[in-house]
N, C-alpha and C positions, 0 to 999 in steps of 0.2 A: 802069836804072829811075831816075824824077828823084824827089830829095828832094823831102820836104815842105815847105812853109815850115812856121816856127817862131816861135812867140810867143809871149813869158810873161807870163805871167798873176800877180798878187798881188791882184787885187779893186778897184784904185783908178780912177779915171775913165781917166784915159790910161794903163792897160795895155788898159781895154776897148776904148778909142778904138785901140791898136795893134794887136787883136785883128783888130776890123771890116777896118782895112786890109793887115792880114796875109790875111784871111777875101777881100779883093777880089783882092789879090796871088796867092790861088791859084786861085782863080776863071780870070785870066787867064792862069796860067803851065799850066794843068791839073794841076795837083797835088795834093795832100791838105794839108791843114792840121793840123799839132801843137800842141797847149795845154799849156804846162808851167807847172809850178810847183814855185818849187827854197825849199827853207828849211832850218836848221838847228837839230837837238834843242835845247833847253835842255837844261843840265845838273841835267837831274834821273830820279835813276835809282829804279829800283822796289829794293825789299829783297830783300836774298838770297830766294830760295823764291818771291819772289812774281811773278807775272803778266810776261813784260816790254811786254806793251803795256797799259799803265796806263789808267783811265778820262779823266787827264788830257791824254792821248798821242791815245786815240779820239776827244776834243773836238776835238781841233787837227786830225784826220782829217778828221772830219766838219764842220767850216769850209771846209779847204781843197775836198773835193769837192763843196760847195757854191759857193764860190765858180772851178771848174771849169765846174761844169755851167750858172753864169751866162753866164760866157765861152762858151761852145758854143752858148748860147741865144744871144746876140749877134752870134758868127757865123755862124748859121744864117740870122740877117736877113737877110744879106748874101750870103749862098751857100747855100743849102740844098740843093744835091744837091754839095757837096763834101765828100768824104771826113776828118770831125775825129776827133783822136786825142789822149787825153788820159795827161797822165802826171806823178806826183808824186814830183819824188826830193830825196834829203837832198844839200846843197852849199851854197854859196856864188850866188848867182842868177846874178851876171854870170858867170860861171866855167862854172856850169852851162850857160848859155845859147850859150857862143862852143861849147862842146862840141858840144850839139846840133845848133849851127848848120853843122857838118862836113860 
């Protein structure tokens, strides 16, 4: 089965610009398209007992899967019957992304 291509995503003009051409790239390869988005915790941790996903942790959630669901809406311009798949993990971006791109 052929990989995805793969594109990461952080919200700024030329990730969406590398979206689009990721989004035309699977277009022509017939494949599915992946939207990642890799970042790392700050260090800051909840208190013994308390919660460990913090309201300040849920913010940073709900940025990030907004700025996802922009990327998918921009690749959809471009491909709208291509298979997108979205995914948010903790790393380093460039690190994250050679992984991905395996």
């Amino acid at each position: 089965m052929a990989k995805p291509v793969v594109a990461g995503v952080d919200g700024s003009p030329s990730s969406l610009d590398a979206v689009e051409t990721a989004a035309y790239e699977a277009v022509l390869s017939g494949v599915g398209l992946r939207l990642v988005h890799a970042f790392g915790w700050p260090s800051i941790h909840p208190p013994p007992g308390g919660p460990p996903w913090s309201p300040a942790r849920a913010g940073v959630r709900e940025l990030v899967d907004g700025t996802l669901a922009d990327a998918e809406q921009r690749a959809r311009e471009v491909a709208p019957h291509v298979d997108i798949t979205r995914e948010v993990t903790v790393g380093e971006p460039l690190m994250v992304l050679e992984i991905e791109s395996r």
